[in-house]
DSSP file (Angstrom, degrees, kcal/mol; ACC not computed):
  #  RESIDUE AA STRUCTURE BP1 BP2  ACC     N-H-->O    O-->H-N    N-H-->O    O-->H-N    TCO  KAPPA ALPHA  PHI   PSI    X-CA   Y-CA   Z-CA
    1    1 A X              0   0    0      0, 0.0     7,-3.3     0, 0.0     2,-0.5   0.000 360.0 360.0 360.0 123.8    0.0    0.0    0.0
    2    2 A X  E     +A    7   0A   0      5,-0.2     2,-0.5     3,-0.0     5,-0.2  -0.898 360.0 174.4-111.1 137.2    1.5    3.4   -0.9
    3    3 A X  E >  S-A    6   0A   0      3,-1.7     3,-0.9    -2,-0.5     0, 0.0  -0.959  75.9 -12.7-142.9 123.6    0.5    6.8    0.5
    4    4 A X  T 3  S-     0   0    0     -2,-0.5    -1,-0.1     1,-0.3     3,-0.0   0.880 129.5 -50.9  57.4  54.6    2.4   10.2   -0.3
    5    5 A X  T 3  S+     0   0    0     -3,-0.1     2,-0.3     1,-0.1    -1,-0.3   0.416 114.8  99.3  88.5 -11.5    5.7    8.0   -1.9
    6    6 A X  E <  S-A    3   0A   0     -3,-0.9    -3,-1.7     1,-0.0    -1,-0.1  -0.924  74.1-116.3-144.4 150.5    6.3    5.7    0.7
    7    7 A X  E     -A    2   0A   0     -2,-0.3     2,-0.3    -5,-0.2    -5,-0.2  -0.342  28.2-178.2 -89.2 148.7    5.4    2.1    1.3
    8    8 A X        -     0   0    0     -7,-3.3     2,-0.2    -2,-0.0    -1,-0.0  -0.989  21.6-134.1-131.7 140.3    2.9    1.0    4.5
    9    9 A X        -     0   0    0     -2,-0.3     2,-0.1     1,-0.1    -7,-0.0  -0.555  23.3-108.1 -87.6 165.0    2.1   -2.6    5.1
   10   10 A X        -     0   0    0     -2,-0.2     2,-0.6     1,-0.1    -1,-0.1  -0.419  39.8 -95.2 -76.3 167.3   -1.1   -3.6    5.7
   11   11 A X        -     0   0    0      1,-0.2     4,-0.1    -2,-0.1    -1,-0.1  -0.873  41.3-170.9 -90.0  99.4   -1.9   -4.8    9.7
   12   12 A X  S >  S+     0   0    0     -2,-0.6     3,-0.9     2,-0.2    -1,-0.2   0.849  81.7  59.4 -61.1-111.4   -1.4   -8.6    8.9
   13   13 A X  T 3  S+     0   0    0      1,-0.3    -1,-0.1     4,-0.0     7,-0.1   0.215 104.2  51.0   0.2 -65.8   -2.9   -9.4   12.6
   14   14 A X  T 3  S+     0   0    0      2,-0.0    -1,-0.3     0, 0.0    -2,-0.2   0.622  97.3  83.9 -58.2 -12.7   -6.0   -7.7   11.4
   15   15 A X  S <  S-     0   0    0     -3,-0.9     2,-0.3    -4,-0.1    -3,-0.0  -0.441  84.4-108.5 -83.1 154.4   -6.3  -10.0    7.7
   16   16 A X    >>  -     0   0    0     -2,-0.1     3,-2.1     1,-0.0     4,-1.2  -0.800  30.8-108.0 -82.9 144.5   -8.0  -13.5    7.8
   17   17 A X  H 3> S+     0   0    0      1,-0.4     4,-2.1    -2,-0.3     5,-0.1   0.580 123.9  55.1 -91.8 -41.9   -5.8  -16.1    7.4
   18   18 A X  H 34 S+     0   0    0      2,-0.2     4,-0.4     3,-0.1    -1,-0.4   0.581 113.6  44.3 -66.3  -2.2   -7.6  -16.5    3.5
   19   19 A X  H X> S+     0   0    0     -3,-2.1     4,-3.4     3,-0.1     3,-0.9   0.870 114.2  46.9 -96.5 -54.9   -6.6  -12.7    2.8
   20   20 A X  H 3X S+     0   0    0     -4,-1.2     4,-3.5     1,-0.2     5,-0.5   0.980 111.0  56.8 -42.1 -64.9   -2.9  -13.1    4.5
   21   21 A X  H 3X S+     0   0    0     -4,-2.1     4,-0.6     1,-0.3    -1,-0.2   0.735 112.1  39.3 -18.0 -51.4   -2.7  -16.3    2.3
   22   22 A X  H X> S+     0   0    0     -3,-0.9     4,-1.4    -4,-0.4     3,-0.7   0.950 111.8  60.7 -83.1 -64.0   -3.4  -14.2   -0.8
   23   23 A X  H 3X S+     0   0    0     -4,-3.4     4,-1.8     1,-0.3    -1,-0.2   0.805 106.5  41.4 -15.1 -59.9   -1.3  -11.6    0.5
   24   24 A X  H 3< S+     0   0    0     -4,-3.5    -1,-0.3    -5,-0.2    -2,-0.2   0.841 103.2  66.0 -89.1 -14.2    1.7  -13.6    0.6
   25   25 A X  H << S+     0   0    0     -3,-0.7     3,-0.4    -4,-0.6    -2,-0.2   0.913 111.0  43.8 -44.0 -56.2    1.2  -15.3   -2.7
   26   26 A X  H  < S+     0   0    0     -4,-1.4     2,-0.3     1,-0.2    -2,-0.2   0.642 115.9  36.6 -63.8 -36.6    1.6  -12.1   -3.8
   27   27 A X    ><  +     0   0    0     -4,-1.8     3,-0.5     3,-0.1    -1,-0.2  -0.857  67.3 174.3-134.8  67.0    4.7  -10.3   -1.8
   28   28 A X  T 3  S+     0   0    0     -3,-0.4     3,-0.1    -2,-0.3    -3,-0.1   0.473  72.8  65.8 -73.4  11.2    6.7  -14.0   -1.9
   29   29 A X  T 3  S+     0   0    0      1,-0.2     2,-1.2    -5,-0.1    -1,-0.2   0.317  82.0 109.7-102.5   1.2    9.8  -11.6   -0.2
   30   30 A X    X>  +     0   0    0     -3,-0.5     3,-1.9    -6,-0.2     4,-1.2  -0.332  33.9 158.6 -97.9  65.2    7.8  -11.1    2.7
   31   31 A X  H 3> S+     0   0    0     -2,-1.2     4,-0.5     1,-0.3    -1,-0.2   0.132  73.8  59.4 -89.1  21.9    8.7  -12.6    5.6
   32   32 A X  H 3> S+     0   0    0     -2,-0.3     4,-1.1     2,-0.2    -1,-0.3   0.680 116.3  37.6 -86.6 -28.6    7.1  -10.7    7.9
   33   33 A X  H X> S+     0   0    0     -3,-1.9     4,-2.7     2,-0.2     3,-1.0   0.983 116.5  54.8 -72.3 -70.6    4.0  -11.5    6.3
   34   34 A X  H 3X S+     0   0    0     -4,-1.2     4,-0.6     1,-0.3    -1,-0.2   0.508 108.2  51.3 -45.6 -38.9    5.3  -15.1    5.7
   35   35 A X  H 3X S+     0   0    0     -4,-0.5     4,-2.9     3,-0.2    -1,-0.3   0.699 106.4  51.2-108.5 -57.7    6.0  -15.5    9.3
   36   36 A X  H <X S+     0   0    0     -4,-1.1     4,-0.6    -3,-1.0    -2,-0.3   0.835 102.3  56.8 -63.0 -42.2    2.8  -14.5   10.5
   37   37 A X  H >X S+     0   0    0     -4,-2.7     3,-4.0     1,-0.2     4,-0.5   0.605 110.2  49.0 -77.4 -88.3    0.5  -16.8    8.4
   38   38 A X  H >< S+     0   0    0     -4,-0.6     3,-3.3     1,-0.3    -2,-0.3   0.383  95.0  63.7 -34.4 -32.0    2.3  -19.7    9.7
   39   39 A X  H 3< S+     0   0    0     -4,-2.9    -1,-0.3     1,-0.2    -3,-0.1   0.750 104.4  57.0 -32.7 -23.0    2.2  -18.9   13.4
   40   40 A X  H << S+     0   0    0     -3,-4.0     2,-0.9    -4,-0.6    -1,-0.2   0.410  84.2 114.2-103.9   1.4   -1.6  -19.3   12.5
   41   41 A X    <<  -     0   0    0     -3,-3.3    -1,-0.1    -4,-0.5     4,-0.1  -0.647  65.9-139.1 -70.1  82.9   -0.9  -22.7   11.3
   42   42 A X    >   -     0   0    0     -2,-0.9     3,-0.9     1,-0.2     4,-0.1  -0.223   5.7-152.9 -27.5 118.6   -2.4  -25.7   13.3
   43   43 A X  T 3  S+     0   0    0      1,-0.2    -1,-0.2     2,-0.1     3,-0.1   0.191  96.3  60.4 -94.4   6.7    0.3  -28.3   13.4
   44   44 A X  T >  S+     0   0    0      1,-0.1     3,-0.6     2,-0.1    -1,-0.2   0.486  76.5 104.8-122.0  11.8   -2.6  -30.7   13.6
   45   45 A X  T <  S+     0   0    0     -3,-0.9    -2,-0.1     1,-0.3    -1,-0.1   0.857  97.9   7.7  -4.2 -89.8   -3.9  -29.6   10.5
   46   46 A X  T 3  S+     0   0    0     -4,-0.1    -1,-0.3    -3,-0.1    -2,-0.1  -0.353  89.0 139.5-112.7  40.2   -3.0  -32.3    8.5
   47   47 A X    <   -     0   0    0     -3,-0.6     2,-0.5     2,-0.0    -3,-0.1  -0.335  41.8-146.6 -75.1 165.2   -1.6  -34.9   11.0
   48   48 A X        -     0   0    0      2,-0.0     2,-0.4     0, 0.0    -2,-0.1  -0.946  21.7-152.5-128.7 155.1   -2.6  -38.6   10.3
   49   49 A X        -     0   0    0     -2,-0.5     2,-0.2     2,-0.0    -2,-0.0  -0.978   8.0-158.6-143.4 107.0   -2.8  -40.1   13.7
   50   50 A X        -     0   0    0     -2,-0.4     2,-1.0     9,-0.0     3,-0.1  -0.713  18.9-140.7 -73.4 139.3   -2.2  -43.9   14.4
   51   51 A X    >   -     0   0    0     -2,-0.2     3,-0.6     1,-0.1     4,-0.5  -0.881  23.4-178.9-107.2  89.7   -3.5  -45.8   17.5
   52   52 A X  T 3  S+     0   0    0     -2,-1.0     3,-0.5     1,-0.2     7,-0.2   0.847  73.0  74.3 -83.4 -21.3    0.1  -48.2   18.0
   53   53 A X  T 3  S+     0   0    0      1,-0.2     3,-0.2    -3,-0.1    -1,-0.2   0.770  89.1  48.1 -53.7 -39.7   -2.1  -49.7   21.1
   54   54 A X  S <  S+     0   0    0     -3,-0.6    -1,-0.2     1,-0.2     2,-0.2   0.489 127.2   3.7-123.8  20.4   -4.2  -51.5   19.5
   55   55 A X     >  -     0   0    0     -4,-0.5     4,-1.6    -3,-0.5    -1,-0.2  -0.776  50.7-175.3-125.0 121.3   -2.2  -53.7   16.9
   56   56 A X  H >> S+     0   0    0     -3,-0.2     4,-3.6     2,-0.2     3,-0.7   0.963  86.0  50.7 -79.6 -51.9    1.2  -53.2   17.2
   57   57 A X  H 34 S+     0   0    0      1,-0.3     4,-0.2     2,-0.2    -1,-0.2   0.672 114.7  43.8 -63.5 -10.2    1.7  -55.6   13.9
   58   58 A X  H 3> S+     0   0    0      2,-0.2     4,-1.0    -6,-0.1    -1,-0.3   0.683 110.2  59.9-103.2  -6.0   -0.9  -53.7   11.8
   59   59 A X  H <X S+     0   0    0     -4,-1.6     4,-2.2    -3,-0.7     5,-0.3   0.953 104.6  50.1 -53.2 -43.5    0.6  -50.5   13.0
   60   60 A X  H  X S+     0   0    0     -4,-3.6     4,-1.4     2,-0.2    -1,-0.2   0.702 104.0  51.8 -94.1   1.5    3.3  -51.2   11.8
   61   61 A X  H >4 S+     0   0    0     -5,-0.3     3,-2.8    -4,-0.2     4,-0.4   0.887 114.2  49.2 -44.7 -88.8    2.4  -52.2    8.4
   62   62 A X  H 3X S+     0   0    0     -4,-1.0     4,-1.3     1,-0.3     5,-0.3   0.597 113.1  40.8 -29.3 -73.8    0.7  -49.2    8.2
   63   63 A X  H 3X S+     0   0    0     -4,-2.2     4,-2.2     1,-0.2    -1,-0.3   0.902 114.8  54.8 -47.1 -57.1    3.5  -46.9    9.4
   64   64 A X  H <X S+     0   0    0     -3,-2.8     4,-2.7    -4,-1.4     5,-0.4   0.957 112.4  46.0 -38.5 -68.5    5.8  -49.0    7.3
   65   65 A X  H  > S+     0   0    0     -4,-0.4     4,-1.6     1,-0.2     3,-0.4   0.875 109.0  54.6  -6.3 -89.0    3.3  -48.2    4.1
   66   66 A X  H  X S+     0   0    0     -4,-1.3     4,-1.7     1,-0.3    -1,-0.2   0.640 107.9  46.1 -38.6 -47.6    3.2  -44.9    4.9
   67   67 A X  H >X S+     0   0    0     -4,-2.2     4,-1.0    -5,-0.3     3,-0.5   0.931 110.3  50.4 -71.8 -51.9    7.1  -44.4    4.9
   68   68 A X  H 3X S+     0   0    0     -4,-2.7     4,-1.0    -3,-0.4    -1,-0.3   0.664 112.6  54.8 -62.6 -33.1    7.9  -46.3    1.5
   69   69 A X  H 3X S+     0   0    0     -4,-1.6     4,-2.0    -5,-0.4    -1,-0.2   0.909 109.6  43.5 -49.3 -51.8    4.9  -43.9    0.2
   70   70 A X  H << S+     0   0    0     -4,-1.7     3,-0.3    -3,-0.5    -2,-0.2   0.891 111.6  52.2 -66.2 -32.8    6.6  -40.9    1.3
   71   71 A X  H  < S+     0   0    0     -4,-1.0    -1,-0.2     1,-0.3    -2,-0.2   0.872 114.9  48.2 -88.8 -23.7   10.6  -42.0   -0.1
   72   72 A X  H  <        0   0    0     -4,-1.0    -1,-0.3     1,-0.2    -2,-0.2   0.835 360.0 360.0 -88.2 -20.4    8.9  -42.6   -3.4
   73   73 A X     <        0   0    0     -4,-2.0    -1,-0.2    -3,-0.3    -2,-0.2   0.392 360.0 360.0 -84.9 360.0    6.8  -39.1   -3.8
């Protein structure tokens, strides 16, 4: 945003988290910006969550799965 020659950021706090998004999409040099949407990331987002209690031997397929998925993507 510019007003009389000289640049003001916008009040990130004040953006929703789809506006910041946009925002930074935009201004990819911005790590103040950049810094701020992730703090507002839930690290539990996207978790996948395994129960190891209650097979251990198909947990660990699964987990096994999972890993050989990941080394090939």
């Amino acid at each position: 945003m510019e007003i009389g020659g000289s640049l003001m950021k916008p009040n990130f706090e004040t953006m929703t988290r789809q506006e910041l998004k946009a925002y930074v999409l935009k201004h990819r040099d911005d790590q103040e910006a950049l810094n701020i949407l992730m703090s507002r990331r839930s690290p539990d987002n996207e978790a996948t969550w395994y129960d190891f209690a209650d097979n251990q031997e198909v947990s660990q397929d699964i987990l096994k799965r999972k890993i050989n998925q990941e080394i090939k993507n």
